[in-house]
KEFI-419875 format. One line per field, with one value per residue (C-alpha): residue number from 0; residue in three letters; x, y, z. Coordinates in nm, 4 decimals. Example, Ala and Ser with C-alpha at 12.3 -4.5 7.8 and 13.67 -1.06 7.14 Angstrom:
lumdren	c(0, 1);
mikol	c(ALA, SER);
px	c(1.2300, 1.3670);
py	c(-0.4500, -0.1060);
pz	c(0.7800, 0.7140);
//
This chain:
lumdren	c(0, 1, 2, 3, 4, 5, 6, 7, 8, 9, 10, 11, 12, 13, 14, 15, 16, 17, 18, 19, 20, 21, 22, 23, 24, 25, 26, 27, 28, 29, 30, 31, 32, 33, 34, 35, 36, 37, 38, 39, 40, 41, 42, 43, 44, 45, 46, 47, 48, 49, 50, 51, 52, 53, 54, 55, 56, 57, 58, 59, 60, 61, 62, 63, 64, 65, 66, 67, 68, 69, 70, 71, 72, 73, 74, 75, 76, 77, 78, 79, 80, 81, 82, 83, 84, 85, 86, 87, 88, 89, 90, 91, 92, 93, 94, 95, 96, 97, 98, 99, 100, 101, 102, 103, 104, 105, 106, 107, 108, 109, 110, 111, 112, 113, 114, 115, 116, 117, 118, 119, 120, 121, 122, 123, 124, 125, 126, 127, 128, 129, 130, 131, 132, 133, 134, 135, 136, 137, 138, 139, 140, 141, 142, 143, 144, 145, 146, 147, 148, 149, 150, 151, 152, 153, 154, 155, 156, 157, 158, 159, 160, 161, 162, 163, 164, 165, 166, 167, 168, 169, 170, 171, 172, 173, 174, 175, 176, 177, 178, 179, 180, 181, 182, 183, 184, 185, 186, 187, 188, 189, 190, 191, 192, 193, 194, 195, 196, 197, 198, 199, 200, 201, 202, 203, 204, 205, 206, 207, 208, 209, 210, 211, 212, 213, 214, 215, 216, 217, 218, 219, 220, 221, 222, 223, 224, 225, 226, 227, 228, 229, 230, 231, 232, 233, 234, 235, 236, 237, 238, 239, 240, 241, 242, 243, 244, 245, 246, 247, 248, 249, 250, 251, 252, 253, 254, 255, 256, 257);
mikol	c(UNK, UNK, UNK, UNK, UNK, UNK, UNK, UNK, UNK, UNK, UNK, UNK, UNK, UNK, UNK, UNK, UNK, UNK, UNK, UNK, UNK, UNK, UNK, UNK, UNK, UNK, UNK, UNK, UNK, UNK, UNK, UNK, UNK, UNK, UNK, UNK, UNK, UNK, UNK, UNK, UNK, UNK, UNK, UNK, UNK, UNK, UNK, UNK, UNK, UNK, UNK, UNK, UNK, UNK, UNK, UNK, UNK, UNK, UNK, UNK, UNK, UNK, UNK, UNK, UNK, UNK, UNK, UNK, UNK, UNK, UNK, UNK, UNK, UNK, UNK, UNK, UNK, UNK, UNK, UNK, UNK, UNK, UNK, UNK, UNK, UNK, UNK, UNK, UNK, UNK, UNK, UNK, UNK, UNK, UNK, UNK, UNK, UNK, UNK, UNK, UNK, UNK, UNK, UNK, UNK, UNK, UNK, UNK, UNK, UNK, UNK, UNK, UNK, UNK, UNK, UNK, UNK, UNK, UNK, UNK, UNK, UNK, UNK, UNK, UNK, UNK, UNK, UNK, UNK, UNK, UNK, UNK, UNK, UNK, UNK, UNK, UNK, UNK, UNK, UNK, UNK, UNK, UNK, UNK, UNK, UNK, UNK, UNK, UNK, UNK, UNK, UNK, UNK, UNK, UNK, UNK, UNK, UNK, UNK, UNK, UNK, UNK, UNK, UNK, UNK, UNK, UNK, UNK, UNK, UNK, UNK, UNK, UNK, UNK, UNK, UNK, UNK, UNK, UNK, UNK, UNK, UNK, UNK, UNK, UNK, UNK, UNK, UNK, UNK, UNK, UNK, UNK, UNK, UNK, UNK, UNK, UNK, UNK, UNK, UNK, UNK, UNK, UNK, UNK, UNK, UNK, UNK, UNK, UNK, UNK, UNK, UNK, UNK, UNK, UNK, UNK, UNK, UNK, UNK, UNK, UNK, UNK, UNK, UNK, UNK, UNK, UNK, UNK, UNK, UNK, UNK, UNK, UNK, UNK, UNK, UNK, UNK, UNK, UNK, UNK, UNK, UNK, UNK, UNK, UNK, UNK, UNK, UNK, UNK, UNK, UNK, UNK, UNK, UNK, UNK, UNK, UNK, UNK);
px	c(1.4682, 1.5950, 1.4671, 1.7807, 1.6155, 1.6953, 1.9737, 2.1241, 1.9748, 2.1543, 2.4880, 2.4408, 2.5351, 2.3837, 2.6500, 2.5416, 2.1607, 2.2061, 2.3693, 2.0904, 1.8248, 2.0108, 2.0588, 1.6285, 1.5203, 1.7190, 1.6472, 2.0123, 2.1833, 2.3898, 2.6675, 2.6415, 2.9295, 3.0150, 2.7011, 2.4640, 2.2989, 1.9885, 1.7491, 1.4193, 1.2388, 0.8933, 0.8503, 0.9741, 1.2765, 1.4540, 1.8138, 1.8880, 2.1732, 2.3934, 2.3590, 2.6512, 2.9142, 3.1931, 3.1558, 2.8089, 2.5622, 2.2506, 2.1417, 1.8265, 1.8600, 1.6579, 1.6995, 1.8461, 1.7138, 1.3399, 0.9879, 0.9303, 0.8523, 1.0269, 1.0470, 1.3492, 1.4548, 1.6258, 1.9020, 1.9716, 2.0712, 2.3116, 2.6994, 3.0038, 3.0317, 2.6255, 2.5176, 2.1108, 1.8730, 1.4980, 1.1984, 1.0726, 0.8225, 0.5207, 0.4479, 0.4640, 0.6838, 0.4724, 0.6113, 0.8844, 1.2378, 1.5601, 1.8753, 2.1830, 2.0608, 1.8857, 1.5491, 1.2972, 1.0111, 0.8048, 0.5001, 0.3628, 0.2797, 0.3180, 0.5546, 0.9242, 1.2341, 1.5012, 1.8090, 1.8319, 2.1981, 2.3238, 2.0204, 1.8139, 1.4603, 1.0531, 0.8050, 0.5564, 0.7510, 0.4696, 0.6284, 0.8818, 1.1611, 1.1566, 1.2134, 1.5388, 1.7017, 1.6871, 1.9693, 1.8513, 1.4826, 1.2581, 0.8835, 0.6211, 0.4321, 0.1565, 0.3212, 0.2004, 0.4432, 0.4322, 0.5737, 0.6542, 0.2660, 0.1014, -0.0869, -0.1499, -0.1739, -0.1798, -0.1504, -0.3659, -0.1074, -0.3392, -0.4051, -0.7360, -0.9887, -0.9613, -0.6057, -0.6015, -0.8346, -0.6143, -0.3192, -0.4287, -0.6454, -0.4373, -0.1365, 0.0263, 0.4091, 0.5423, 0.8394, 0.8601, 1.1222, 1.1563, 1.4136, 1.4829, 1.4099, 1.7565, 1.8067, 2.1067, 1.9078, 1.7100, 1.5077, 1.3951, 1.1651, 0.9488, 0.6649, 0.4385, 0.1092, 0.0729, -0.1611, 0.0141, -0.1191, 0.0422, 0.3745, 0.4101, 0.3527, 0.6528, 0.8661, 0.7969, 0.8489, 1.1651, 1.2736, 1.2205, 1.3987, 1.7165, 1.6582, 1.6043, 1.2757, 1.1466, 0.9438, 0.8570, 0.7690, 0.6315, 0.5410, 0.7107, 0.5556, 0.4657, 0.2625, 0.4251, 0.6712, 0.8248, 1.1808, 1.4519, 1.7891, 2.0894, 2.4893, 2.5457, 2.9345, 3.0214, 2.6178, 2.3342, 2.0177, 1.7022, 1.4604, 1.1348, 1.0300, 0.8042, 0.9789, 1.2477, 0.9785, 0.9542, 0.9766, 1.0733, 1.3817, 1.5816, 1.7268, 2.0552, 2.2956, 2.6478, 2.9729, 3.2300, 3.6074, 3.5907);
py	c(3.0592, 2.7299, 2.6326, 2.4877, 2.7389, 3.0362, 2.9359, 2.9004, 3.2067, 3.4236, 3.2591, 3.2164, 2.8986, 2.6783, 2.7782, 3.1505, 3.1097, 2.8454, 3.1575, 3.4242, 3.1671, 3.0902, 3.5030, 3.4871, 3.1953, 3.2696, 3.6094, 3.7079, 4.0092, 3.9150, 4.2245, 4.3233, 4.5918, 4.8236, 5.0402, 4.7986, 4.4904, 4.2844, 4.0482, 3.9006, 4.0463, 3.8613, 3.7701, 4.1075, 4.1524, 4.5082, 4.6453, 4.8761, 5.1704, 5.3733, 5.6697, 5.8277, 5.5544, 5.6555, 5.5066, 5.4739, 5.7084, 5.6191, 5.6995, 5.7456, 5.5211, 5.6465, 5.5687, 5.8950, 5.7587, 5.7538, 5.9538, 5.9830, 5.6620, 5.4272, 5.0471, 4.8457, 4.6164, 4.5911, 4.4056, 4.7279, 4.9031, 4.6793, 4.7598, 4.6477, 4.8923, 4.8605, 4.6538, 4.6694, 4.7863, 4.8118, 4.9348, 5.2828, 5.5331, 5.4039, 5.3493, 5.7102, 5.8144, 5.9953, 6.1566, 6.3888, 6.2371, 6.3722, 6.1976, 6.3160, 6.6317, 6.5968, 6.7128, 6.4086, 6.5468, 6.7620, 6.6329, 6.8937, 6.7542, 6.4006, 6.2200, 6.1722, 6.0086, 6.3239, 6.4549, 6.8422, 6.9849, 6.6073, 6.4967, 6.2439, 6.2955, 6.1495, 6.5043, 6.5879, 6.8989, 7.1632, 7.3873, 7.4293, 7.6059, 7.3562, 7.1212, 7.3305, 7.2879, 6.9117, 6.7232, 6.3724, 6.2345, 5.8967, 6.0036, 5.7816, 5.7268, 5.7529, 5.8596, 5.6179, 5.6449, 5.9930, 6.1175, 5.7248, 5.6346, 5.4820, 5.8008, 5.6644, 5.9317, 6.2273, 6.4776, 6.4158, 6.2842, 6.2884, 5.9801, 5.8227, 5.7188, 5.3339, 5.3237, 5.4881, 5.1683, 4.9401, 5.0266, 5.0605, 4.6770, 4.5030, 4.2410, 4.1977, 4.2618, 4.6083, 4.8161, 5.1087, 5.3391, 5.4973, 5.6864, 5.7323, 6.0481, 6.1548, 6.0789, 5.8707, 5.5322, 5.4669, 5.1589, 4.9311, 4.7184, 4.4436, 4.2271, 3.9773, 3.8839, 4.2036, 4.5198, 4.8344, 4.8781, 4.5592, 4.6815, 4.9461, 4.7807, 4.5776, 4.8735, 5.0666, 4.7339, 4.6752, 5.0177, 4.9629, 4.5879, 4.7653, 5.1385, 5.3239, 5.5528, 5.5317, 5.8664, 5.8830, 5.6290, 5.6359, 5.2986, 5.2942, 5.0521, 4.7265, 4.4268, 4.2313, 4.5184, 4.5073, 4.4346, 4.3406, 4.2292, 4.2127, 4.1790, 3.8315, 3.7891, 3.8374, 3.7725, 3.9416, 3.7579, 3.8714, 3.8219, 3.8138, 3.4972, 3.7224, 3.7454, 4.0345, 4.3472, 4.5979, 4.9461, 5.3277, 5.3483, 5.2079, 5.3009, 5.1685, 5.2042, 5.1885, 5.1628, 5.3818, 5.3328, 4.9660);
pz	c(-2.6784, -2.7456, -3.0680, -3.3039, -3.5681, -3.3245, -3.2347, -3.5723, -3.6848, -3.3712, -3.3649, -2.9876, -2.8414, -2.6062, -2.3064, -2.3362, -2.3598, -2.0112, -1.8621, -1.9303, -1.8707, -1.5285, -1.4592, -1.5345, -1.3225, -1.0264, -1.0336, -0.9834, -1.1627, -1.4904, -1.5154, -1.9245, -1.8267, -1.5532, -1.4567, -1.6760, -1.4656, -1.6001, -1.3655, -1.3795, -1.0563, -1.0170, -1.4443, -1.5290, -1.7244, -1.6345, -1.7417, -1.4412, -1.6002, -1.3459, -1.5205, -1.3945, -1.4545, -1.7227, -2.0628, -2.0724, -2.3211, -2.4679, -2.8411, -3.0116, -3.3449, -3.6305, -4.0619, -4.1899, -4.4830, -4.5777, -4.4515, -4.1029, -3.9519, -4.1623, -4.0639, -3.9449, -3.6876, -3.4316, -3.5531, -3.7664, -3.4251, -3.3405, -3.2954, -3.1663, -2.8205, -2.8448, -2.4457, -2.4656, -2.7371, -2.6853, -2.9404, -2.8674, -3.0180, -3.1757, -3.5711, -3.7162, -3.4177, -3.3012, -3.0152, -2.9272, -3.0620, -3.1464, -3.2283, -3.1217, -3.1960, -3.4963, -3.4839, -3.5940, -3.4612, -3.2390, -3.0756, -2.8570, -2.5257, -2.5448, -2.2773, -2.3469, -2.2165, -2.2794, -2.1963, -2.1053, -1.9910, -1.9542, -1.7212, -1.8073, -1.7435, -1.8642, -1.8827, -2.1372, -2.3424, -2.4439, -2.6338, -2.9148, -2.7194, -2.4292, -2.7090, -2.8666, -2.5265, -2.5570, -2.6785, -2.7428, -2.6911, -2.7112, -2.7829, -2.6524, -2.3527, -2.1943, -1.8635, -1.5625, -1.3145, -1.1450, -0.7778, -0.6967, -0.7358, -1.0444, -1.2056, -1.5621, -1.8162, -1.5854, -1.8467, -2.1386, -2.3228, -2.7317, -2.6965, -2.8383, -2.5422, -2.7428, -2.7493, -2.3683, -2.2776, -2.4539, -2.2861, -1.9510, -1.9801, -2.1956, -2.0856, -2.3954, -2.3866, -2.2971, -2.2899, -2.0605, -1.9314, -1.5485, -1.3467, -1.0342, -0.8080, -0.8276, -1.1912, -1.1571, -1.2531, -1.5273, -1.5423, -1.8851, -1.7964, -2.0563, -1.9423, -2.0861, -1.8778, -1.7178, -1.7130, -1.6533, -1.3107, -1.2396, -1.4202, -1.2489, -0.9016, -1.0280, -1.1110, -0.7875, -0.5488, -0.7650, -0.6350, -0.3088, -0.3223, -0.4112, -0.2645, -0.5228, -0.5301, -0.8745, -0.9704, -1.3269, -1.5919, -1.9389, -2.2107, -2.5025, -2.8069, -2.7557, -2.8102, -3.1420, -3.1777, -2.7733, -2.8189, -2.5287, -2.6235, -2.4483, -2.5174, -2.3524, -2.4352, -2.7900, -2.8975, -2.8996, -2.7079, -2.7311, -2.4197, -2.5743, -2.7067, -2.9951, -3.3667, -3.4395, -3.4870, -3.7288, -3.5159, -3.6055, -3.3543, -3.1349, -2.7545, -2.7494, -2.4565, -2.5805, -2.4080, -2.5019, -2.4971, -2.4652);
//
């Protein structure tokens, strides 16, 4: 992150990348805004979101423009009230998203981070009417935190037994999504060097560190298309030191009002 190509490229000067990479080594909580912290808790990056603190909504950033599954980046998502972005379904999306909404589409039975009646949940939705009744959605998955205990894929997600393999060995970069047993937290977390046994040990002890139970989790993409950036001041930073991807949507937790 300190190239003099990426810096000139982001606009971000040296005083503002020393004060995220200070927030990361000491492991101490940088503020983005009220309700929105981010910390480095044993070499994962998370963005913990008080879910119930005023202001804050997340939206589901897809090209209204295009077939299903067209390519952007992540820099495309980005707004003035916009705090944290992150890359979400996989190539295709090919799970369950809507955006504000807008139906995008319906995969039945594969995990997905949604909001029903202004909760925020992660469930697999099986059938077409549960997935009327949901507002806004972020397809992926598969699910692997489930009851506060690693469970990975507990519900046969349609997911090839290869790509199942690969994403339960490998420790390329990941970005996953959890909340907390009472659904006021939700938890973005990205990790390089890690299986997903091992994030998810992360995640729980995480919970624990701050007392918050953590009880569901699914993955979203990842490997060259994970994607973590934050508002630091006026810039945006991302955390990953992998090239701006190409993905099918964004998260993006916004700020209202400001």
């Amino acid at each position: 992150m300190e190239s003099p190509q990426f810096l000139g490229l982001t606009g971000v000067g040296r005083a503002t990348m020393q004060q995220l990479r200070d927030a990361a080594r000491s492991q101490r909580t940088y503020r983005i805004a009220p309700g929105v912290a981010y910390f480095v808790y044993d070499r994962v990056h998370h963005v913990v979101v008080d879910l119930q603190e005023p202001g804050i909504a997340l939206q589901n950033k897809v090209p209204r423009r295009g077939e299903r599954g067209t390519l952007f980046t992540p820099s495309c998502c980005v707004a003035p009230d916009a705090l944290v972005i992150i890359d979400a379904d996989y190539h295709g999306l090919d799970g369950s998203n809507k955006a504000d909404g807008r139906e995008v589409f319906f995969h039945q039975g594969r995990a997905a981070l949604f909001v029903l009646d202004g909760r925020y949940d992660i469930g697999v939705i099986r059938t077409q009417e549960e997935y009327d009744l949901v507002n806004t959605s972020w397809g992926g998955g598969p699910i692997f935190i489930w009851d506060g205990e690693y469970n990975f894929d507990p519900f046969d997600e349609w997911f090839q037994p290869k790509v199942l393999e690969y994403y339960r060995t490998s420790s390329w970069a990941k970005m996953t999504a959890a909340v907390s047993e009472d659904r006021k937290y939700l938890v973005l977390s990205a990790s390089y060097g890690l299986t997903i046994a091992e994030h998810a040990e992360n995640i729980i002890a995480l919970g624990r560190l701050w007392g918050i139970k953590i009880d569901r989790a699914l993955r979203f993409d990842g490997a060259e298309s994970a994607y973590l950036g934050l508002r630091v001041g006026p810039h945006f930073v991302s955390v990953l030191d992998i090239p701006e991807p190409k993905i099918v949507n964004c998260l993006v937790i916004r700020r209202w009002g400001d």
